[in-house]
C-alpha positions as CSV (number, residue, x, y, z in Angstrom):
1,X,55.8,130.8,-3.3
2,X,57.5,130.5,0.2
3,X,59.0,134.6,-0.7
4,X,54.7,135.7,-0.9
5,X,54.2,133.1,2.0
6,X,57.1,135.5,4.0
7,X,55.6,138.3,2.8
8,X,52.4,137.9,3.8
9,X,53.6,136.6,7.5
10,X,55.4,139.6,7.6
11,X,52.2,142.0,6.4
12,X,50.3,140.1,9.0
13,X,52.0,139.5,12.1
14,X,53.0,143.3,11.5
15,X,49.7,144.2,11.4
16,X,49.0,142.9,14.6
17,X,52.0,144.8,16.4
18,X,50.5,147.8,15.2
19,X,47.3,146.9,17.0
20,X,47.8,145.4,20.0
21,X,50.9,146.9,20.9
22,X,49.6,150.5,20.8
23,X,46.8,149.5,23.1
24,X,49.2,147.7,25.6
25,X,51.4,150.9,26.0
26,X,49.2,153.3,25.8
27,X,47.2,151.5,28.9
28,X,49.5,150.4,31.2
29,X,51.8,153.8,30.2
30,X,48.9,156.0,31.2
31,X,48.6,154.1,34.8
32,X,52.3,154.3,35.0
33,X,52.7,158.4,34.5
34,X,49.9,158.6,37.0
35,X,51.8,156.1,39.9
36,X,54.7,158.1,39.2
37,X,52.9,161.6,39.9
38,X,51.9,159.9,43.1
39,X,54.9,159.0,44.1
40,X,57.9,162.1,43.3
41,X,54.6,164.5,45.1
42,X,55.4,162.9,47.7
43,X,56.8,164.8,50.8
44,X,60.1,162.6,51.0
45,X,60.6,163.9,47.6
46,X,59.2,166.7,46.0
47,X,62.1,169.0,47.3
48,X,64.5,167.0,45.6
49,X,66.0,168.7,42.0
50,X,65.7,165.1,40.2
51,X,62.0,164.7,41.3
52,X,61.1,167.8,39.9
53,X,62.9,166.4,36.3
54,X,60.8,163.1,37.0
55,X,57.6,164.5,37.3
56,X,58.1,166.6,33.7
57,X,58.8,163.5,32.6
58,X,56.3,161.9,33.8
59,X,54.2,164.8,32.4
60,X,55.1,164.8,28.7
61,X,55.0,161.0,28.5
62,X,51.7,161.3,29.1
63,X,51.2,163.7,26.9
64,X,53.1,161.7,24.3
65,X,51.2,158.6,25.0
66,X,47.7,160.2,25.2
67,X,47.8,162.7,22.4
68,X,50.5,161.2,19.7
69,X,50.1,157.3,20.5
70,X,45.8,157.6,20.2
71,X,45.9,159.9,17.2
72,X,48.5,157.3,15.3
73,X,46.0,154.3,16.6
74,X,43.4,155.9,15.7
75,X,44.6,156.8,12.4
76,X,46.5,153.4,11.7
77,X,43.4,150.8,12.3
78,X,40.8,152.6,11.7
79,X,41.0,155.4,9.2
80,X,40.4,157.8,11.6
81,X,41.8,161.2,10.4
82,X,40.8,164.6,12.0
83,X,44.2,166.0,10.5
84,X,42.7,165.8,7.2
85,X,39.4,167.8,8.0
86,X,42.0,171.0,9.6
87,X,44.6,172.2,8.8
88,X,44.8,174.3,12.3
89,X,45.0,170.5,13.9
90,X,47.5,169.3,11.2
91,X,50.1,171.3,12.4
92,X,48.9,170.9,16.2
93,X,49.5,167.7,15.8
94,X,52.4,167.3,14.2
95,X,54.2,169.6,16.3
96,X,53.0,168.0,19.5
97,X,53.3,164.3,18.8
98,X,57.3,165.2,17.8
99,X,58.0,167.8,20.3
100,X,56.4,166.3,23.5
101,X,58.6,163.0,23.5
102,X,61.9,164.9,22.7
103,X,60.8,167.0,25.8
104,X,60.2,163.8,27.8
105,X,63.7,162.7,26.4
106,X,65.0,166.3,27.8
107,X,63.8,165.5,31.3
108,X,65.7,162.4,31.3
109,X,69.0,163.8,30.6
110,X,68.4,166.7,33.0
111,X,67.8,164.3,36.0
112,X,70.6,162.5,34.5
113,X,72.9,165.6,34.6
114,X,71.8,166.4,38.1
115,X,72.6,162.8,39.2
116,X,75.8,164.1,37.6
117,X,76.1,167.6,39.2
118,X,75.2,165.5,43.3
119,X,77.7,163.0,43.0
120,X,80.3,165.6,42.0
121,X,82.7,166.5,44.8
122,X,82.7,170.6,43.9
123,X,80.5,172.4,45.1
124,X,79.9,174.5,42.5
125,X,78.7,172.0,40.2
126,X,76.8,170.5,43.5
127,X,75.1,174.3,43.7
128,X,73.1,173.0,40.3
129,X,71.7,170.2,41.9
130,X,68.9,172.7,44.0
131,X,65.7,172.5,43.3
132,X,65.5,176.8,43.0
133,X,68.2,175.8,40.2
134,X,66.6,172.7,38.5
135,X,63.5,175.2,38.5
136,X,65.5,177.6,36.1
137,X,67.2,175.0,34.4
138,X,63.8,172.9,33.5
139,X,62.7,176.2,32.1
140,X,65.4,177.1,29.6
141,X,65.2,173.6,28.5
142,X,61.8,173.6,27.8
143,X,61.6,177.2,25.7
144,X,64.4,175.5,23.8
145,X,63.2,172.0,23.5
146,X,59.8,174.1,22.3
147,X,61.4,176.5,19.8
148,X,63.6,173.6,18.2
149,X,60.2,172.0,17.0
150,X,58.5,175.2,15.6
151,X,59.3,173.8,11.8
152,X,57.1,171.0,11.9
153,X,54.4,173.1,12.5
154,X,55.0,175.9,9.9
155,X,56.2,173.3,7.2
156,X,52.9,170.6,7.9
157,X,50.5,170.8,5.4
158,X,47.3,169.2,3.9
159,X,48.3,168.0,0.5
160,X,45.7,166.1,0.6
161,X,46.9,164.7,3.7
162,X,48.4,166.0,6.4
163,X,51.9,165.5,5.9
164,X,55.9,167.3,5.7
165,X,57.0,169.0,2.6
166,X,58.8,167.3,0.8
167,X,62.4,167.5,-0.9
168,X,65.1,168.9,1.2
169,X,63.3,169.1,4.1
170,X,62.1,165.9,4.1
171,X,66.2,164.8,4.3
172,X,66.4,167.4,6.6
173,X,64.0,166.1,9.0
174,X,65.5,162.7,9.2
175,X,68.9,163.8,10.2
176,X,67.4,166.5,12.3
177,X,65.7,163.1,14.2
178,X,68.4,161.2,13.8
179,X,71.2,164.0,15.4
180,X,68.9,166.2,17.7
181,X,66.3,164.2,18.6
182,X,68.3,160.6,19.2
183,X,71.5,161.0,19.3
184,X,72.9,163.6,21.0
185,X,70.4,163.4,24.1
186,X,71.0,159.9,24.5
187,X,75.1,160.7,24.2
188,X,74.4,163.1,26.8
189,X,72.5,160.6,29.3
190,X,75.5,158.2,28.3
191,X,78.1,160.6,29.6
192,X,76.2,162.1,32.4
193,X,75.5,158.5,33.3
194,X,79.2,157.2,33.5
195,X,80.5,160.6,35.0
196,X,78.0,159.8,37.7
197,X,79.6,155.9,38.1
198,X,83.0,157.9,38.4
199,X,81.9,160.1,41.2
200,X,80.4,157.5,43.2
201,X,84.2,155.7,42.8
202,X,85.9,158.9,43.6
203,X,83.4,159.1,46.9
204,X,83.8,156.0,48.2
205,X,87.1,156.1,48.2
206,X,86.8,159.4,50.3
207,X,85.7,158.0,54.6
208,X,83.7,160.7,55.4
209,X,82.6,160.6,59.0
210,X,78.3,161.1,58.8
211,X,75.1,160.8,61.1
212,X,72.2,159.6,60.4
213,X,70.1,162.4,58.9
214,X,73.2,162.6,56.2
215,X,73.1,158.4,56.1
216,X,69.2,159.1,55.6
217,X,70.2,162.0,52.5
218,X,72.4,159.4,50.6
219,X,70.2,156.7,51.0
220,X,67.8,158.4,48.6
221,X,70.8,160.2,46.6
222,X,71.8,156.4,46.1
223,X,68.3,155.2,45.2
224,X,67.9,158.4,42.8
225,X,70.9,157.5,41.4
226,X,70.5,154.0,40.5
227,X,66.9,155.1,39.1
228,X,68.4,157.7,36.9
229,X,70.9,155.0,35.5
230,X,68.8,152.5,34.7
231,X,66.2,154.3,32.9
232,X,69.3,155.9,30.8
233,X,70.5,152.6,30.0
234,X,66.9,151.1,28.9
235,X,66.1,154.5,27.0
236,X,68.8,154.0,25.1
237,X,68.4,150.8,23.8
238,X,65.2,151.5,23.0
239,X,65.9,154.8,21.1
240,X,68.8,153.5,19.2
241,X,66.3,150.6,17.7
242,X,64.5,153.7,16.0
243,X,67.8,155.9,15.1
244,X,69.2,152.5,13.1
245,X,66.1,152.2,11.3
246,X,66.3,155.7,10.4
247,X,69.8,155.7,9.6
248,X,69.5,152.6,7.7
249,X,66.0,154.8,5.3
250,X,68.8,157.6,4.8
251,X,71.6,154.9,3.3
252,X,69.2,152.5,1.3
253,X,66.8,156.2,-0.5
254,X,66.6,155.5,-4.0
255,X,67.9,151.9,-3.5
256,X,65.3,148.9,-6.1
257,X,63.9,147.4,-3.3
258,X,62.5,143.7,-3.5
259,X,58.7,142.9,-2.5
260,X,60.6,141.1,0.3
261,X,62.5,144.1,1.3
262,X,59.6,146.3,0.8
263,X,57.7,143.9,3.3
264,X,60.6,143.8,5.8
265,X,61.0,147.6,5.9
266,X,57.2,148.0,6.9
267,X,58.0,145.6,9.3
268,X,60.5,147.4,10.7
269,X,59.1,150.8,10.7
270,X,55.8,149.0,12.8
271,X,58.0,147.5,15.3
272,X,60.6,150.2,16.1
273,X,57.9,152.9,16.2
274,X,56.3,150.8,18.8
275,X,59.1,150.1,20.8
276,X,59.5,154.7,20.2
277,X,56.3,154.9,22.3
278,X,57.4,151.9,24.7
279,X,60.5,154.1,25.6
280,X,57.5,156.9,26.9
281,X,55.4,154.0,28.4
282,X,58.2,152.3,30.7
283,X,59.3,154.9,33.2
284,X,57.5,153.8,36.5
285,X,58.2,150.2,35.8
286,X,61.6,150.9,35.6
287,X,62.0,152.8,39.0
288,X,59.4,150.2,40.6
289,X,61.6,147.6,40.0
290,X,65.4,149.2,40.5
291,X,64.6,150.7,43.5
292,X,62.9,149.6,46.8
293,X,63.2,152.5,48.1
294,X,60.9,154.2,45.5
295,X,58.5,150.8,46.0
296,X,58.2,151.4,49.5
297,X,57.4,155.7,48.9
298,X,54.5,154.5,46.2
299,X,53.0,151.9,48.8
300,X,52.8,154.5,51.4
301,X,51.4,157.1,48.8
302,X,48.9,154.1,48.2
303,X,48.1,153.7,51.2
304,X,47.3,157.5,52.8
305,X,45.1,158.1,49.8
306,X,42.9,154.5,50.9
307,X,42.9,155.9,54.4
308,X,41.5,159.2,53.3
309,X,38.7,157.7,51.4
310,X,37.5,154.4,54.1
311,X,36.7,157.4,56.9
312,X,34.3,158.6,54.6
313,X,32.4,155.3,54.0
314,X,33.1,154.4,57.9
315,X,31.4,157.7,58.5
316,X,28.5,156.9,56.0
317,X,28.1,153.6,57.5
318,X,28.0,154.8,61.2
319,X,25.4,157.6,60.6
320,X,23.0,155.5,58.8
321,X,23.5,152.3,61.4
322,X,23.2,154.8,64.2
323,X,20.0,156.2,62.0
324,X,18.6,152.7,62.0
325,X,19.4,152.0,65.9
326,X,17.1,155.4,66.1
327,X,14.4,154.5,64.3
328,X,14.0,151.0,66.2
329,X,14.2,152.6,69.6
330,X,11.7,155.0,68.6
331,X,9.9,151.8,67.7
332,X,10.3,149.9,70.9
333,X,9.2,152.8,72.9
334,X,5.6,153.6,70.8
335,X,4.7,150.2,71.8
336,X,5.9,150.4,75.1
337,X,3.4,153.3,75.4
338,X,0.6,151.5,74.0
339,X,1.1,148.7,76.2
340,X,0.9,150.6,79.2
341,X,-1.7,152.9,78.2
Protein backbone atom coordinates (compact mmCIF):
# COMPACT_ATOMS: atom_id res chain seq x y z
CA UNK A 1 0.00 0.00 0.00
CA UNK A 2 2.48 2.82 0.96
CA UNK A 3 4.66 1.57 -2.68
CA UNK A 4 0.89 2.66 -4.80
CA UNK A 5 0.62 5.48 -2.17
CA UNK A 6 4.49 6.55 -3.66
CA UNK A 7 3.43 5.92 -6.87
CA UNK A 8 0.68 7.74 -7.20
CA UNK A 9 2.54 10.92 -5.32
CA UNK A 10 4.97 10.48 -7.79
CA UNK A 11 2.27 10.34 -10.95
CA UNK A 12 0.75 13.33 -9.41
CA UNK A 13 3.13 15.85 -8.17
CA UNK A 14 4.80 14.93 -11.71
CA UNK A 15 1.93 15.88 -13.34
CA UNK A 16 1.91 19.12 -11.98
CA UNK A 17 5.69 19.92 -12.97
CA UNK A 18 4.66 19.27 -16.33
CA UNK A 19 1.99 21.87 -16.15
CA UNK A 20 3.00 24.56 -14.34
CA UNK A 21 6.51 24.55 -14.96
CA UNK A 22 6.15 24.81 -18.76
CA UNK A 23 3.97 27.85 -18.37
CA UNK A 24 6.45 29.57 -15.82
CA UNK A 25 9.47 29.28 -18.32
CA UNK A 26 7.92 29.72 -21.20
CA UNK A 27 6.58 33.27 -19.79
CA UNK A 28 9.07 34.72 -17.95
CA UNK A 29 11.73 33.15 -20.74
CA UNK A 30 9.92 34.88 -23.49
CA UNK A 31 10.17 38.50 -21.49
CA UNK A 32 13.73 37.55 -20.79
CA UNK A 33 14.98 36.96 -24.67
CA UNK A 34 13.17 40.19 -25.34
CA UNK A 35 15.08 42.39 -22.33
CA UNK A 36 18.07 40.84 -23.58
CA UNK A 37 17.55 41.99 -27.38
CA UNK A 38 17.09 45.43 -25.72
CA UNK A 39 19.89 45.45 -24.09
CA UNK A 40 23.22 43.84 -26.40
CA UNK A 41 21.34 46.44 -29.35
CA UNK A 42 22.46 48.75 -27.43
CA UNK A 43 25.09 51.26 -28.73
CA UNK A 44 27.62 50.52 -25.78
CA UNK A 45 27.48 47.13 -27.11
CA UNK A 46 26.37 45.96 -30.28
CA UNK A 47 30.00 46.32 -31.78
CA UNK A 48 31.26 44.00 -29.38
CA UNK A 49 32.01 40.17 -30.92
CA UNK A 50 30.35 38.55 -27.63
CA UNK A 51 27.10 40.63 -28.06
CA UNK A 52 26.71 39.62 -31.34
CA UNK A 53 26.88 35.62 -29.85
CA UNK A 54 24.40 36.90 -27.12
CA UNK A 55 21.83 38.11 -29.16
CA UNK A 56 21.76 34.58 -31.38
CA UNK A 57 21.34 33.26 -28.25
CA UNK A 58 18.93 35.18 -27.25
CA UNK A 59 17.38 34.50 -30.62
CA UNK A 60 17.11 30.65 -30.76
CA UNK A 61 16.06 30.53 -27.12
CA UNK A 62 13.20 32.10 -28.17
CA UNK A 63 12.73 30.07 -30.69
CA UNK A 64 13.23 27.06 -28.57
CA UNK A 65 10.89 28.36 -25.91
CA UNK A 66 8.14 29.54 -28.27
CA UNK A 67 8.01 26.86 -30.91
CA UNK A 68 9.33 23.51 -28.98
CA UNK A 69 8.22 24.37 -25.29
CA UNK A 70 4.32 25.38 -26.62
CA UNK A 71 4.05 22.47 -29.03
CA UNK A 72 5.25 19.92 -26.02
CA UNK A 73 2.59 21.88 -23.60
CA UNK A 74 0.31 21.81 -25.92
CA UNK A 75 0.74 18.23 -26.71
CA UNK A 76 1.37 17.02 -22.98
CA UNK A 77 -1.90 18.56 -21.20
CA UNK A 78 -4.09 18.76 -23.62
CA UNK A 79 -3.87 16.30 -26.41
CA UNK A 80 -3.16 18.80 -28.78
CA UNK A 81 -1.32 17.18 -31.74
CA UNK A 82 -0.99 19.05 -35.17
CA UNK A 83 2.11 16.59 -35.81
CA UNK A 84 -0.28 13.87 -36.22
CA UNK A 85 -2.61 15.56 -38.89
CA UNK A 86 1.05 16.33 -41.24
CA UNK A 87 3.58 14.74 -41.89
CA UNK A 88 5.29 18.01 -43.58
CA UNK A 89 4.96 19.58 -39.76
CA UNK A 90 6.24 16.24 -38.16
CA UNK A 91 9.46 16.60 -39.38
CA UNK A 92 9.35 20.57 -39.06
CA UNK A 93 8.96 20.00 -35.80
CA UNK A 94 11.08 17.68 -34.80
CA UNK A 95 13.92 19.14 -36.47
CA UNK A 96 13.34 22.54 -34.99
CA UNK A 97 12.45 21.79 -31.41
CA UNK A 98 16.09 19.68 -31.36
CA UNK A 99 18.13 21.78 -33.50
CA UNK A 100 17.18 25.34 -32.21
CA UNK A 101 18.37 24.66 -28.55
CA UNK A 102 21.71 22.93 -29.60
CA UNK A 103 22.09 26.20 -31.74
CA UNK A 104 21.32 28.34 -28.55
CA UNK A 105 23.86 25.91 -26.78
CA UNK A 106 26.40 26.90 -29.84
CA UNK A 107 26.09 30.61 -29.12
CA UNK A 108 27.03 29.98 -25.65
CA UNK A 109 30.24 28.37 -26.23
CA UNK A 110 31.17 30.84 -29.02
CA UNK A 111 30.78 33.88 -26.62
CA UNK A 112 32.53 31.65 -24.33
CA UNK A 113 35.49 31.03 -26.75
CA UNK A 114 35.62 34.72 -27.55
CA UNK A 115 35.83 35.56 -23.81
CA UNK A 116 38.63 32.99 -24.37
CA UNK A 117 40.28 34.47 -27.58
CA UNK A 118 40.06 38.64 -25.52
CA UNK A 119 41.66 37.63 -22.50
CA UNK A 120 44.44 35.87 -24.50
CA UNK A 121 47.72 37.84 -24.52
CA UNK A 122 48.45 36.97 -28.54
CA UNK A 123 47.29 38.79 -30.77
CA UNK A 124 46.43 36.47 -33.11
CA UNK A 125 44.08 34.63 -31.16
CA UNK A 126 42.86 38.38 -29.96
CA UNK A 127 42.32 39.04 -34.00
CA UNK A 128 39.18 36.39 -33.50
CA UNK A 129 37.67 38.35 -31.02
CA UNK A 130 36.22 41.20 -33.90
CA UNK A 131 33.06 41.49 -34.58
CA UNK A 132 33.89 41.16 -38.74
CA UNK A 133 35.32 37.73 -37.38
CA UNK A 134 32.55 36.62 -34.93
CA UNK A 135 30.27 37.49 -38.03
CA UNK A 136 32.09 34.63 -40.07
CA UNK A 137 32.53 32.49 -37.23
CA UNK A 138 28.59 32.69 -36.09
CA UNK A 139 27.97 31.61 -39.69
CA UNK A 140 29.97 28.45 -40.12
CA UNK A 141 28.64 27.45 -36.80
CA UNK A 142 25.22 27.79 -37.71
CA UNK A 143 25.36 25.84 -41.40
CA UNK A 144 27.03 23.23 -39.20
CA UNK A 145 24.94 23.31 -36.11
CA UNK A 146 22.01 23.18 -39.04
CA UNK A 147 23.35 20.26 -41.22
CA UNK A 148 24.20 18.13 -37.90
CA UNK A 149 20.28 17.93 -37.29
CA UNK A 150 19.13 17.16 -40.93
CA UNK A 151 18.43 13.25 -39.68
CA UNK A 152 15.64 14.05 -37.43
CA UNK A 153 13.87 15.36 -40.06
CA UNK A 154 14.41 12.74 -42.81
CA UNK A 155 14.06 9.84 -40.28
CA UNK A 156 10.52 11.46 -38.36
CA UNK A 157 7.71 9.75 -39.36
CA UNK A 158 3.90 9.31 -38.70
CA UNK A 159 3.49 5.79 -37.56
CA UNK A 160 0.64 6.63 -36.34
CA UNK A 161 2.36 9.25 -34.42
CA UNK A 162 4.86 11.41 -35.12
CA UNK A 163 7.81 9.90 -33.82
CA UNK A 164 11.83 8.51 -34.66
CA UNK A 165 12.46 5.19 -36.25
CA UNK A 166 13.14 2.96 -34.32
CA UNK A 167 16.04 0.27 -33.70
CA UNK A 168 19.43 1.46 -34.32
CA UNK A 169 18.67 4.76 -34.65
CA UNK A 170 16.81 5.11 -31.84
CA UNK A 171 20.35 4.11 -29.85
CA UNK A 172 21.85 6.22 -32.17
CA UNK A 173 20.03 9.19 -31.31
CA UNK A 174 20.55 8.94 -27.59
CA UNK A 175 24.27 8.93 -27.81
CA UNK A 176 24.21 11.39 -30.56
CA UNK A 177 22.28 13.65 -27.54
CA UNK A 178 24.23 12.52 -25.11
CA UNK A 179 27.96 13.17 -27.00
CA UNK A 180 27.02 16.09 -29.57
CA UNK A 181 24.37 17.75 -28.20
CA UNK A 182 25.48 17.72 -24.15
CA UNK A 183 28.57 16.82 -23.81
CA UNK A 184 31.06 18.08 -25.88
CA UNK A 185 29.55 21.74 -26.05
CA UNK A 186 29.37 21.92 -22.43
CA UNK A 187 33.30 20.44 -22.29
CA UNK A 188 34.01 23.12 -24.58
CA UNK A 189 32.36 26.09 -22.43
CA UNK A 190 34.16 24.24 -19.48
CA UNK A 191 37.52 24.70 -21.03
CA UNK A 192 37.03 27.93 -22.70
CA UNK A 193 35.76 29.05 -19.36
CA UNK A 194 38.85 28.13 -17.26
CA UNK A 195 41.32 29.18 -20.05
CA UNK A 196 39.64 32.44 -19.72
CA UNK A 197 40.21 32.37 -15.55
CA UNK A 198 44.00 31.67 -16.64
CA UNK A 199 44.34 34.63 -18.82
CA UNK A 200 42.86 36.99 -16.49
CA UNK A 201 45.75 35.54 -13.87
CA UNK A 202 48.42 35.74 -16.47
CA UNK A 203 47.11 39.66 -17.07
CA UNK A 204 47.02 40.81 -13.85
CA UNK A 205 50.12 39.78 -13.13
CA UNK A 206 51.23 41.92 -16.27
CA UNK A 207 51.17 46.31 -14.90
CA UNK A 208 50.22 47.72 -17.89
CA UNK A 209 50.21 51.47 -17.81
CA UNK A 210 46.36 52.55 -19.40
CA UNK A 211 43.96 55.70 -19.70
CA UNK A 212 40.72 55.89 -19.25
CA UNK A 213 39.09 55.03 -22.62
CA UNK A 214 41.21 51.52 -22.21
CA UNK A 215 40.06 51.52 -18.18
CA UNK A 216 36.44 52.16 -19.90
CA UNK A 217 37.20 48.91 -22.69
CA UNK A 218 38.08 46.50 -19.77
CA UNK A 219 35.44 47.48 -17.62
CA UNK A 220 33.00 45.94 -20.02
CA UNK A 221 35.62 43.10 -21.19
CA UNK A 222 35.42 42.31 -17.28
CA UNK A 223 31.68 42.54 -17.02
CA UNK A 224 31.38 40.31 -20.39
CA UNK A 225 33.52 38.18 -18.95
CA UNK A 226 31.99 37.38 -15.67
CA UNK A 227 28.52 37.12 -17.71
CA UNK A 228 29.97 34.55 -20.09
CA UNK A 229 31.21 32.48 -16.94
CA UNK A 230 28.40 32.36 -15.07
CA UNK A 231 25.98 31.46 -17.61
CA UNK A 232 28.61 28.50 -18.54
CA UNK A 233 28.68 27.32 -15.10
CA UNK A 234 24.64 27.44 -14.66
CA UNK A 235 24.25 25.85 -18.24
CA UNK A 236 26.07 23.22 -17.24
CA UNK A 237 24.54 22.12 -14.36
CA UNK A 238 21.46 22.24 -15.80
CA UNK A 239 22.41 20.24 -19.04
CA UNK A 240 24.18 17.53 -17.13
CA UNK A 241 20.70 16.86 -15.13
CA UNK A 242 19.32 15.78 -18.69
CA UNK A 243 22.67 13.91 -20.00
CA UNK A 244 22.54 11.65 -16.57
CA UNK A 245 19.08 10.78 -17.10
CA UNK A 246 19.87 9.93 -20.56
CA UNK A 247 22.89 8.12 -19.80
CA UNK A 248 21.32 6.34 -17.01
CA UNK A 249 17.94 5.12 -20.07
CA UNK A 250 21.10 3.77 -22.19
CA UNK A 251 22.55 1.54 -18.99
CA UNK A 252 19.12 0.40 -17.38
CA UNK A 253 17.37 -0.61 -21.69
CA UNK A 254 16.01 -3.98 -21.31
CA UNK A 255 16.39 -3.77 -17.49
CA UNK A 256 12.53 -5.49 -15.42
CA UNK A 257 11.69 -2.41 -14.12
CA UNK A 258 9.37 -2.25 -10.82
CA UNK A 259 5.96 -0.14 -10.95
CA UNK A 260 8.02 2.04 -8.54
CA UNK A 261 10.87 2.41 -10.90
CA UNK A 262 8.61 2.73 -13.75
CA UNK A 263 6.98 5.70 -11.69
CA UNK A 264 10.29 7.28 -10.76
CA UNK A 265 11.63 7.24 -14.32
CA UNK A 266 8.57 9.23 -15.54
CA UNK A 267 9.42 11.35 -12.87
CA UNK A 268 12.51 11.92 -13.88
CA UNK A 269 12.12 12.31 -17.47
CA UNK A 270 9.26 15.37 -16.42
CA UNK A 271 11.59 17.09 -14.26
CA UNK A 272 14.89 17.02 -16.20
CA UNK A 273 13.08 18.00 -19.46
CA UNK A 274 11.88 20.93 -17.60
CA UNK A 275 14.87 21.99 -16.08
CA UNK A 276 16.19 21.31 -20.47
CA UNK A 277 13.91 24.24 -21.29
CA UNK A 278 14.90 26.25 -17.99
CA UNK A 279 18.52 26.11 -19.27
CA UNK A 280 16.81 28.30 -22.60
CA UNK A 281 14.60 30.31 -20.26
CA UNK A 282 17.41 31.67 -17.75
CA UNK A 283 19.78 33.76 -19.77
CA UNK A 284 18.86 37.39 -18.96
CA UNK A 285 18.33 36.61 -15.36
CA UNK A 286 21.60 35.37 -15.21
CA UNK A 287 23.43 38.47 -16.71
CA UNK A 288 20.82 40.76 -14.66
CA UNK A 289 22.02 39.59 -11.71
CA UNK A 290 26.08 38.91 -12.30
CA UNK A 291 26.58 41.99 -13.72
CA UNK A 292 25.70 45.70 -12.82
CA UNK A 293 27.10 46.86 -15.45
CA UNK A 294 24.69 45.01 -17.88
CA UNK A 295 21.72 46.19 -15.10
CA UNK A 296 22.62 49.62 -15.46
CA UNK A 297 22.75 49.37 -19.87
CA UNK A 298 19.05 47.63 -19.61
CA UNK A 299 17.74 50.55 -17.34
CA UNK A 300 18.95 53.07 -19.69
CA UNK A 301 17.58 50.97 -22.70
CA UNK A 302 14.29 51.22 -20.48
CA UNK A 303 14.30 54.29 -20.02
CA UNK A 304 15.05 56.04 -23.75
CA UNK A 305 12.29 53.78 -25.08
CA UNK A 306 9.64 55.54 -22.07
CA UNK A 307 11.06 58.86 -23.22
CA UNK A 308 10.27 58.23 -26.76
CA UNK A 309 6.74 57.30 -26.17
CA UNK A 310 5.59 60.23 -23.11
CA UNK A 311 6.41 63.11 -25.91
CA UNK A 312 3.83 61.60 -27.91
CA UNK A 313 1.11 61.64 -25.21
CA UNK A 314 2.64 65.16 -23.89
CA UNK A 315 2.06 66.18 -27.36
CA UNK A 316 -1.62 64.64 -27.52
CA UNK A 317 -2.30 66.24 -24.26
CA UNK A 318 -1.09 69.80 -25.23
CA UNK A 319 -2.91 69.99 -28.64
CA UNK A 320 -6.18 68.97 -27.26
CA UNK A 321 -5.83 71.36 -23.88
CA UNK A 322 -4.64 74.05 -26.22
CA UNK A 323 -7.86 72.89 -28.49
CA UNK A 324 -10.01 73.32 -25.45
CA UNK A 325 -8.38 76.90 -24.27
CA UNK A 326 -9.56 77.74 -28.05
CA UNK A 327 -12.79 76.77 -27.94
CA UNK A 328 -13.49 78.71 -24.57
CA UNK A 329 -11.98 81.90 -25.87
CA UNK A 330 -13.96 81.69 -28.84
CA UNK A 331 -16.69 81.41 -26.22
CA UNK A 332 -15.87 84.30 -24.11
CA UNK A 333 -15.57 86.59 -26.98
CA UNK A 334 -19.25 85.62 -28.80
CA UNK A 335 -20.69 86.90 -25.59
CA UNK A 336 -18.57 89.65 -25.31
CA UNK A 337 -20.06 90.70 -28.68
CA UNK A 338 -23.48 90.14 -27.68
CA UNK A 339 -23.09 92.15 -24.75
CA UNK A 340 -21.95 95.05 -26.41
CA UNK A 341 -24.11 94.85 -29.32
Amino acid sequence: MNSDSTVNFLAYFGDKINFYFPIIIITFGTIGCFCSFITFTSRKLRKTSCSLYFIGEALFDLVTLDFGTVTRFLYDNYGYDVQIQSEIFCKLRMYIANASPAIATCFIVLAAMDRFMSTSSKPVYRSFATIKRAKCIAAFSLSICLLSYLHYMIFADLKPMCILQKGAYSVFTIVFSIIWTSFIPHFLMLCFGFGTQYHLRMTRRRVLPINSQQRRLQRIETQLITMTLFQVSLSSLLILTRMSYYSYNVIASGTDRTAYEEALDKFFAKLTTQFFYLNYAKSFYVYILCSKYFRTLFMERIKKIYRRLIPCRTNNTDRRQRNSNAYINRSLQARHVQRNA
